[in-house]
PDB file of the backbone (N, CA, C, O) and the ligand in Angstrom, with CONECT records:
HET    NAP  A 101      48
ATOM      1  N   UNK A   1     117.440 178.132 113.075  1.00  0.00           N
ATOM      2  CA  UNK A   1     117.308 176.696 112.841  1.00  0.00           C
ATOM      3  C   UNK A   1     118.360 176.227 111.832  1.00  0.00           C
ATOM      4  O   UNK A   1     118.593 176.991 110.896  1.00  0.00           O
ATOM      5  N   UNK A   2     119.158 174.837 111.917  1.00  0.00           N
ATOM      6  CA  UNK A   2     119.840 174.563 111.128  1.00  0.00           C
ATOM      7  C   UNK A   2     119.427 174.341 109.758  1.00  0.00           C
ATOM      8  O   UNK A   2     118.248 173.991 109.706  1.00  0.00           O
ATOM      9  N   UNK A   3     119.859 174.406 108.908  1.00  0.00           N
ATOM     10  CA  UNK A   3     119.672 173.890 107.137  1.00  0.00           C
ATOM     11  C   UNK A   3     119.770 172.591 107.136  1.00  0.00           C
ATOM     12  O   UNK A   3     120.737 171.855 107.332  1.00  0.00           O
ATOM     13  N   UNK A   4     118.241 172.296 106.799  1.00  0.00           N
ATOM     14  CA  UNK A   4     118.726 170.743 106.264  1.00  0.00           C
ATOM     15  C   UNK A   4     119.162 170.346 104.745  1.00  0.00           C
ATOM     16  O   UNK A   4     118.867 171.109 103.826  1.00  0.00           O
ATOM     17  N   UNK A   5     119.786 169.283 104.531  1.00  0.00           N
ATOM     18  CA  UNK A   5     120.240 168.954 102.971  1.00  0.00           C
ATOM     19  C   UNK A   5     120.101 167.263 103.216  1.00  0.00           C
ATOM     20  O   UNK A   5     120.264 166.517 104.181  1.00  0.00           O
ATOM     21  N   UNK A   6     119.663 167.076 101.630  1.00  0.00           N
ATOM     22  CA  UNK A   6     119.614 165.730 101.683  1.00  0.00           C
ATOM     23  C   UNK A   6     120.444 165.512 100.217  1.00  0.00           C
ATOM     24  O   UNK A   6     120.562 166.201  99.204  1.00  0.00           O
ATOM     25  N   UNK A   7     120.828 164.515 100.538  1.00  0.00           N
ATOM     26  CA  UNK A   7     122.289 164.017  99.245  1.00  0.00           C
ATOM     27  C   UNK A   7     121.375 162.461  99.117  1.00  0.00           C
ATOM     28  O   UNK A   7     121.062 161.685 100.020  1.00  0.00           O
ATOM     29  N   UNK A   8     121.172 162.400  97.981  1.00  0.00           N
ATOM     30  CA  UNK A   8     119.546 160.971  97.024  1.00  0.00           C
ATOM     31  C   UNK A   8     121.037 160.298  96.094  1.00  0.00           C
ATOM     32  O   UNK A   8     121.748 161.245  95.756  1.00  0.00           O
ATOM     33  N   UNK A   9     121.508 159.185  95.726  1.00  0.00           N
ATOM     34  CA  UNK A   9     122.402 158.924  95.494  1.00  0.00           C
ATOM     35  C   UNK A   9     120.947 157.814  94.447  1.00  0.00           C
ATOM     36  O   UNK A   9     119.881 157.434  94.931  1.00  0.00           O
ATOM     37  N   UNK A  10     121.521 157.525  92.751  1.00  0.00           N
ATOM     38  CA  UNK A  10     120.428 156.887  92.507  1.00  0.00           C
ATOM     39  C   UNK A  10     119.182 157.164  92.217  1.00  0.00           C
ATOM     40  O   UNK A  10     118.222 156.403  92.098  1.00  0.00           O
ATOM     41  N   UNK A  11     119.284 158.723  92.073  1.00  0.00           N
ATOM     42  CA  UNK A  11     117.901 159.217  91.997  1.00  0.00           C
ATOM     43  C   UNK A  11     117.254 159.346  91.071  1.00  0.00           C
ATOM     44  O   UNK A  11     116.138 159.839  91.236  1.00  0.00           O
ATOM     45  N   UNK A  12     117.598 159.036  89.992  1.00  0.00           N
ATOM     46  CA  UNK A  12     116.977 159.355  88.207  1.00  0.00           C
ATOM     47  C   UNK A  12     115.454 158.089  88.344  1.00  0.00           C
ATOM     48  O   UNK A  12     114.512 158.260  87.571  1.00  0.00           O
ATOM     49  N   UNK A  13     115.413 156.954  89.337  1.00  0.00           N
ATOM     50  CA  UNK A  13     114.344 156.110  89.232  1.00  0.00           C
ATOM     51  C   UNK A  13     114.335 155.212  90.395  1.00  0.00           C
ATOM     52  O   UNK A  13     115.323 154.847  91.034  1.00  0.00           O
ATOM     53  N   UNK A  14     113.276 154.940  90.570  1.00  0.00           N
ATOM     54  CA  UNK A  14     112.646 153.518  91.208  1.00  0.00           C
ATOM     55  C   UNK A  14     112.795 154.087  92.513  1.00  0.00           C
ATOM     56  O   UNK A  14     112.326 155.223  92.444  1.00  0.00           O
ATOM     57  N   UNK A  15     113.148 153.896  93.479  1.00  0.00           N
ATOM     58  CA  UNK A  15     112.971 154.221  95.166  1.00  0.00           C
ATOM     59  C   UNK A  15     114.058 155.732  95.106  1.00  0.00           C
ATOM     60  O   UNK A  15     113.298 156.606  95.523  1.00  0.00           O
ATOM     61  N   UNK A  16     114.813 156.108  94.933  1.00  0.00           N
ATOM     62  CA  UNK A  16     115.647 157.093  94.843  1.00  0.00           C
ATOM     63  C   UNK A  16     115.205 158.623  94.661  1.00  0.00           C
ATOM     64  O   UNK A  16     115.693 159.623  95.187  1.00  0.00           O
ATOM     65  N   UNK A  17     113.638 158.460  93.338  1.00  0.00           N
ATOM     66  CA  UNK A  17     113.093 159.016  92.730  1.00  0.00           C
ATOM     67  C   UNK A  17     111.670 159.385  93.637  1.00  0.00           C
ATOM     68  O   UNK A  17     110.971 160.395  93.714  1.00  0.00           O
ATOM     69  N   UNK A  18     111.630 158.291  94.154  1.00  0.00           N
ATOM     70  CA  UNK A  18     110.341 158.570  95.147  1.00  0.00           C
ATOM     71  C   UNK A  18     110.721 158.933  96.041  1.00  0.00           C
ATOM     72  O   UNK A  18     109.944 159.586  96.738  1.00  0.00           O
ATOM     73  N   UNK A  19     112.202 158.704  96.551  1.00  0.00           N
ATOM     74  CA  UNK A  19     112.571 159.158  97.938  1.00  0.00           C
ATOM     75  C   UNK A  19     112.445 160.933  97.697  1.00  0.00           C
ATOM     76  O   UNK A  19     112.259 161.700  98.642  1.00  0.00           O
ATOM     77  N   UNK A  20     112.566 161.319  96.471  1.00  0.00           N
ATOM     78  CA  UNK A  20     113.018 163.009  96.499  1.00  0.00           C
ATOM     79  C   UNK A  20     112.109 163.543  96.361  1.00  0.00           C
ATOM     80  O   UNK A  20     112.198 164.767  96.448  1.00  0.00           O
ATOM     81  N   UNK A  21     110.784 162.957  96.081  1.00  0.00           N
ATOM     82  CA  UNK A  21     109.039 163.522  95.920  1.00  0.00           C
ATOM     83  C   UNK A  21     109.079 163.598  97.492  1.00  0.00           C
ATOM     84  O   UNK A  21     108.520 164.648  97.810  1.00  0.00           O
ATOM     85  N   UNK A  22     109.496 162.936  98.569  1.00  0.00           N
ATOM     86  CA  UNK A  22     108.815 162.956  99.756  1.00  0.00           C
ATOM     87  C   UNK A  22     109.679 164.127 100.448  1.00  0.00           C
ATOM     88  O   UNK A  22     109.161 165.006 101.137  1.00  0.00           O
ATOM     89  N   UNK A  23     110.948 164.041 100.202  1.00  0.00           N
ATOM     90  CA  UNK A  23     111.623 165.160 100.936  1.00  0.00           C
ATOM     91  C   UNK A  23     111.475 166.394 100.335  1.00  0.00           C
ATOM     92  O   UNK A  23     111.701 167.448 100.929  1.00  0.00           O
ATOM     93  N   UNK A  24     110.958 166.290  98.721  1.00  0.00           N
ATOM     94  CA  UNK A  24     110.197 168.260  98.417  1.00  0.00           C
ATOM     95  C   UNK A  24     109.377 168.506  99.557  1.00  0.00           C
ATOM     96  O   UNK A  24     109.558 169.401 100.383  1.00  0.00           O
ATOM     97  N   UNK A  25     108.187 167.403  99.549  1.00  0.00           N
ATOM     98  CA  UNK A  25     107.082 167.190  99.991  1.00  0.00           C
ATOM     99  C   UNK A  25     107.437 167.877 101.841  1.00  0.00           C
ATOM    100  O   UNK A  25     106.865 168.739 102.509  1.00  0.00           O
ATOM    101  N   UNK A  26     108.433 167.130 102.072  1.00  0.00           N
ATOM    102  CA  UNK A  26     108.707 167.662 103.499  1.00  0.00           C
ATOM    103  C   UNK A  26     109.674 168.815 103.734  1.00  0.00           C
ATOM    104  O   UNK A  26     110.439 168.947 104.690  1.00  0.00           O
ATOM    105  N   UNK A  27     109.502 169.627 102.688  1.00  0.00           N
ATOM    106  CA  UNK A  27     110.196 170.898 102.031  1.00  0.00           C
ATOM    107  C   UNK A  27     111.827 171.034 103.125  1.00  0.00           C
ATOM    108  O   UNK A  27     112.129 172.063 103.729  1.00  0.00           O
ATOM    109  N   UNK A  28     112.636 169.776 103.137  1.00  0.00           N
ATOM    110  CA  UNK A  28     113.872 169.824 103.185  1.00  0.00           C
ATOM    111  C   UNK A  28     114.428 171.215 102.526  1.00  0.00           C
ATOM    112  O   UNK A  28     113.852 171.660 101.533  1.00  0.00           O
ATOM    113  N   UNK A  29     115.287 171.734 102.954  1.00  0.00           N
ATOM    114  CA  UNK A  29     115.854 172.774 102.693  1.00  0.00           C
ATOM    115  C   UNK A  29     116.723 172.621 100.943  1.00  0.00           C
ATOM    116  O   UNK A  29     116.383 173.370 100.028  1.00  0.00           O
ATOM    117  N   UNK A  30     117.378 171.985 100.835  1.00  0.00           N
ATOM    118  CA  UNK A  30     118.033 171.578  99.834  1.00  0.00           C
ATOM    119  C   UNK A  30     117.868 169.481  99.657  1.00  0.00           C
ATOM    120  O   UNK A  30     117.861 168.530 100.438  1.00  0.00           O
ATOM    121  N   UNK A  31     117.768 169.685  98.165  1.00  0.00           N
ATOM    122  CA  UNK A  31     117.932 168.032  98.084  1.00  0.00           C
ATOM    123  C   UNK A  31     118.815 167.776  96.812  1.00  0.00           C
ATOM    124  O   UNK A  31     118.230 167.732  95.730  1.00  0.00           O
ATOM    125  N   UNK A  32     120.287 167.591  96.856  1.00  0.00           N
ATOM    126  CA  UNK A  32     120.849 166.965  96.040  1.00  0.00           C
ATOM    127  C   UNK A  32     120.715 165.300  95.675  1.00  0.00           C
ATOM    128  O   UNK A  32     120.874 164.283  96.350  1.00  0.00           O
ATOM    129  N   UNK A  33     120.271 165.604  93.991  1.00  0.00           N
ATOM    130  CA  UNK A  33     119.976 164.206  93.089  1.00  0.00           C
ATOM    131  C   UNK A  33     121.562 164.094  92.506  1.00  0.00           C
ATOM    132  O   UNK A  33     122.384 164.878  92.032  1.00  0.00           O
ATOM    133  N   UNK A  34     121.501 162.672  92.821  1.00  0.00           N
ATOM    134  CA  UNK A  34     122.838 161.679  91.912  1.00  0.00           C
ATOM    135  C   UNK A  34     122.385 160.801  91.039  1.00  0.00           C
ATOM    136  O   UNK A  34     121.359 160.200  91.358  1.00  0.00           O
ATOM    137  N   UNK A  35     122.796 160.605  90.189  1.00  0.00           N
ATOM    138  CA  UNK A  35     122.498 159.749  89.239  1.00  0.00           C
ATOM    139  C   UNK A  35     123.465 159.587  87.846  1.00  0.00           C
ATOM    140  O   UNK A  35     123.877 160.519  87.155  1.00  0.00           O
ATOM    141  N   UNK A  36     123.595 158.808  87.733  1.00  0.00           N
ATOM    142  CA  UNK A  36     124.602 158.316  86.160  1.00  0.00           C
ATOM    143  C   UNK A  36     123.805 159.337  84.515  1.00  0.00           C
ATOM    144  O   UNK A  36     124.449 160.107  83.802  1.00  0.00           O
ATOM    145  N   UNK A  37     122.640 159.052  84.386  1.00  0.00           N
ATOM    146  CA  UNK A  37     121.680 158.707  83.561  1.00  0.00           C
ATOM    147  C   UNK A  37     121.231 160.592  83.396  1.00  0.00           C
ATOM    148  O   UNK A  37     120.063 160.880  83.656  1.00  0.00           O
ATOM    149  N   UNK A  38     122.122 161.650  83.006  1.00  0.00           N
ATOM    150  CA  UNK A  38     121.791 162.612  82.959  1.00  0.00           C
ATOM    151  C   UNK A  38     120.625 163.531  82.597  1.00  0.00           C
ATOM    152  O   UNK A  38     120.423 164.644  83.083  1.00  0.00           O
ATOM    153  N   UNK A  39     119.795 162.833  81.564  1.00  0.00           N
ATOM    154  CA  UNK A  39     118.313 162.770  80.670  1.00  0.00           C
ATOM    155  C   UNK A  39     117.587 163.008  82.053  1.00  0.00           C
ATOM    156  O   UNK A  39     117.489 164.098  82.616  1.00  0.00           O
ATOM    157  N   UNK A  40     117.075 161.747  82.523  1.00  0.00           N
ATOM    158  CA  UNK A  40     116.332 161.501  83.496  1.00  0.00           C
ATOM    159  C   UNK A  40     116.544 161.679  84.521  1.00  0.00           C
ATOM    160  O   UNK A  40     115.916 161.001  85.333  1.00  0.00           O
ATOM    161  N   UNK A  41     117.531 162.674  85.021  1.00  0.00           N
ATOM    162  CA  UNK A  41     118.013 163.846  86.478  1.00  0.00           C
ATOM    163  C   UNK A  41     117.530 165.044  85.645  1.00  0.00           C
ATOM    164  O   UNK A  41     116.726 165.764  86.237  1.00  0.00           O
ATOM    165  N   UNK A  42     117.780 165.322  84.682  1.00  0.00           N
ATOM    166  CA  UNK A  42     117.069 166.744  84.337  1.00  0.00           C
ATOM    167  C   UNK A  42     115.707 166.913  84.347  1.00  0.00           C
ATOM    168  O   UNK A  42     115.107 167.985  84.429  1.00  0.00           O
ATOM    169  N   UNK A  43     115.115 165.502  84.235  1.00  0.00           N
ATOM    170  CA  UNK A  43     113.811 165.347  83.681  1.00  0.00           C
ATOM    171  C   UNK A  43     113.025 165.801  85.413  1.00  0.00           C
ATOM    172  O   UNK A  43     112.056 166.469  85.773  1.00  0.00           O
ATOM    173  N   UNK A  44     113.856 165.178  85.942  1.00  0.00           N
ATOM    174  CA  UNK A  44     112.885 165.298  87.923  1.00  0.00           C
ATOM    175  C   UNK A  44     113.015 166.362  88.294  1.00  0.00           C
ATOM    176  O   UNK A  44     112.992 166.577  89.506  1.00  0.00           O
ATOM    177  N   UNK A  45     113.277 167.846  86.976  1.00  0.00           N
ATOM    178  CA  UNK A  45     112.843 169.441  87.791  1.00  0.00           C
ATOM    179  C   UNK A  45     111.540 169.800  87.390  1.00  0.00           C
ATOM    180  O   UNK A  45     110.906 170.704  87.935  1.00  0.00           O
ATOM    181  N   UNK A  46     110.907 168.767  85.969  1.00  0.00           N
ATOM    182  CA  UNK A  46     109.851 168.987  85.619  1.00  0.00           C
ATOM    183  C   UNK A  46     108.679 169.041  86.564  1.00  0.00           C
ATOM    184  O   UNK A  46     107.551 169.283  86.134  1.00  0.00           O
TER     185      UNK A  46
HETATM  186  N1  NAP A 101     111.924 148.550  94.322  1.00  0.00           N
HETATM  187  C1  NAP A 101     111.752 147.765  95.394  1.00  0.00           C
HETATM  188  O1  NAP A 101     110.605 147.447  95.796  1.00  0.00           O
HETATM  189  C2  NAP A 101     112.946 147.239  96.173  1.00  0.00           C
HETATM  190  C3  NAP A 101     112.710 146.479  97.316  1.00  0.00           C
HETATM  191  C4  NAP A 101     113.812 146.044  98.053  1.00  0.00           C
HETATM  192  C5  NAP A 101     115.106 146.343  97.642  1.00  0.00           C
HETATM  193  N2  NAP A 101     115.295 147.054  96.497  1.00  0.00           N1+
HETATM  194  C6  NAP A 101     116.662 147.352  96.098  1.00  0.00           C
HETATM  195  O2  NAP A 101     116.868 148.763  96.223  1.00  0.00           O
HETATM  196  C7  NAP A 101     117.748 149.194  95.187  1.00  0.00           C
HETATM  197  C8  NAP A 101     117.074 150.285  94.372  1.00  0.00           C
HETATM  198  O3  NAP A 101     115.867 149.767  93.812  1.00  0.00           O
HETATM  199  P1  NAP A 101     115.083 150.535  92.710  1.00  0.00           P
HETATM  200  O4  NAP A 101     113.835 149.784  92.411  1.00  0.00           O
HETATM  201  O5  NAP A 101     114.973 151.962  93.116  1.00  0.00           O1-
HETATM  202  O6  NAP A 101     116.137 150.317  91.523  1.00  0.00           O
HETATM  203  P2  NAP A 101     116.277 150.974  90.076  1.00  0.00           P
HETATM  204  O7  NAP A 101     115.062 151.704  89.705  1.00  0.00           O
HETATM  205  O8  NAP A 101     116.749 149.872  89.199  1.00  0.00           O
HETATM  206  O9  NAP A 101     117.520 151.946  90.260  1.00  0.00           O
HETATM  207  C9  NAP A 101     117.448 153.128  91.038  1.00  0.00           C
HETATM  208  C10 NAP A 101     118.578 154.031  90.653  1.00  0.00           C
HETATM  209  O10 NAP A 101     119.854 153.393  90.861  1.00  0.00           O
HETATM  210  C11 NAP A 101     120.769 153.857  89.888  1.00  0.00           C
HETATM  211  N3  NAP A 101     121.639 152.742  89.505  1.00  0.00           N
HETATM  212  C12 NAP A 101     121.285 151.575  88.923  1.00  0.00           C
HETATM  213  N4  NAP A 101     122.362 150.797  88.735  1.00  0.00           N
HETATM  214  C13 NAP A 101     123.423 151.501  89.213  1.00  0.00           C
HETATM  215  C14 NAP A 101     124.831 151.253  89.274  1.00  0.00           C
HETATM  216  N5  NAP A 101     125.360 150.095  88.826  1.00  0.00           N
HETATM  217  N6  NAP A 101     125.651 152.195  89.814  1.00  0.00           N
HETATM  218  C15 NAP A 101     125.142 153.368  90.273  1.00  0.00           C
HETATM  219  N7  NAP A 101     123.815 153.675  90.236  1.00  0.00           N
HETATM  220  C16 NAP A 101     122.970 152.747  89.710  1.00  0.00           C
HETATM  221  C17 NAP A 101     119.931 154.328  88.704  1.00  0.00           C
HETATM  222  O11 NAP A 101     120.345 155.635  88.320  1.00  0.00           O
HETATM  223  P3  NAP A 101     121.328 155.929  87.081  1.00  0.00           P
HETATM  224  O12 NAP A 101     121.294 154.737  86.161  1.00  0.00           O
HETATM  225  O13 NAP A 101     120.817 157.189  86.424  1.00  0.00           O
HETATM  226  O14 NAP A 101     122.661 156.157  87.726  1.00  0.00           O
HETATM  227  C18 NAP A 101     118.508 154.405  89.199  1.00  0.00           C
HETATM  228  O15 NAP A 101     117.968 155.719  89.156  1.00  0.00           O
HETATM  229  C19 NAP A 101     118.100 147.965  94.337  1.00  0.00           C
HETATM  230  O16 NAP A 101     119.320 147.455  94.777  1.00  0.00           O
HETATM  231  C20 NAP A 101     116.961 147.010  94.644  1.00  0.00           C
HETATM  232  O17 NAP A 101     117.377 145.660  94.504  1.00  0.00           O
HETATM  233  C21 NAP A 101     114.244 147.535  95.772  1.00  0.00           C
CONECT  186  187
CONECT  187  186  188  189
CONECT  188  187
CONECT  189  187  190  233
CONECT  190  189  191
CONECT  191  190  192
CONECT  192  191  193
CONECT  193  192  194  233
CONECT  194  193  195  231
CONECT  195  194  196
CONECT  196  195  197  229
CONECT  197  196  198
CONECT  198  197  199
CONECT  199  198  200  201  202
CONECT  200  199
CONECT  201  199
CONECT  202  199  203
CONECT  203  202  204  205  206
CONECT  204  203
CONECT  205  203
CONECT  206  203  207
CONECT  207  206  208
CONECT  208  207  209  227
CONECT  209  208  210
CONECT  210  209  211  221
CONECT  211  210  212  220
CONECT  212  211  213
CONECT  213  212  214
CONECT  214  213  215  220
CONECT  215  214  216  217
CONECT  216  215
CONECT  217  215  218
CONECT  218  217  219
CONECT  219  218  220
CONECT  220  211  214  219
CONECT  221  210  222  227
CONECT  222  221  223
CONECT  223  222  224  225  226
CONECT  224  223
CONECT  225  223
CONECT  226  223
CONECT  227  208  221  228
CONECT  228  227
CONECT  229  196  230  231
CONECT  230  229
CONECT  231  194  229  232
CONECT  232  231
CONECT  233  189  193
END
């Protein structure tokens, strides 16, 4: 089966952030987070 990856552009908050709860959730193979705001990208491995 192919590898899926998802690339979240925006992801430190608000829809970006929820988008990457749903694709754990749909245990996507890989999910790369983007975001400016480095604090709060580290914070979404908690
Ligand atoms: N929330 C809603 O119900 C809703 C409904 C319809 C449309 N929208 C639109 O959907 C978009 C996202 O909404 P949201 O509620 O998720 O917004 P948000 O919480 O304000 O921002 C989401 C992410 O975008 C990044 N971001 C903000 N300004 C940026 C910039 N100038 N350049 C690059 N990245 C930037 C931020 O990450 P960093 O600062 O860490 O980079 C943040 O994590 C907005 O354009 C909003 O108008 C939202």
């Amino acid at each position: 089966m192919e590898k899926r990856i998802a690339i979240v552009t925006g992801a430190s908050g608000g829809i970006g952030k929820e988008f990457t709860k749903i694709l754990i959730e749909e245990e996507v193979d890989e999910v790369w987070d983007v975001a400016r705001n480095k604090e709060k990208l580290a914070a979404l491995k908690g």
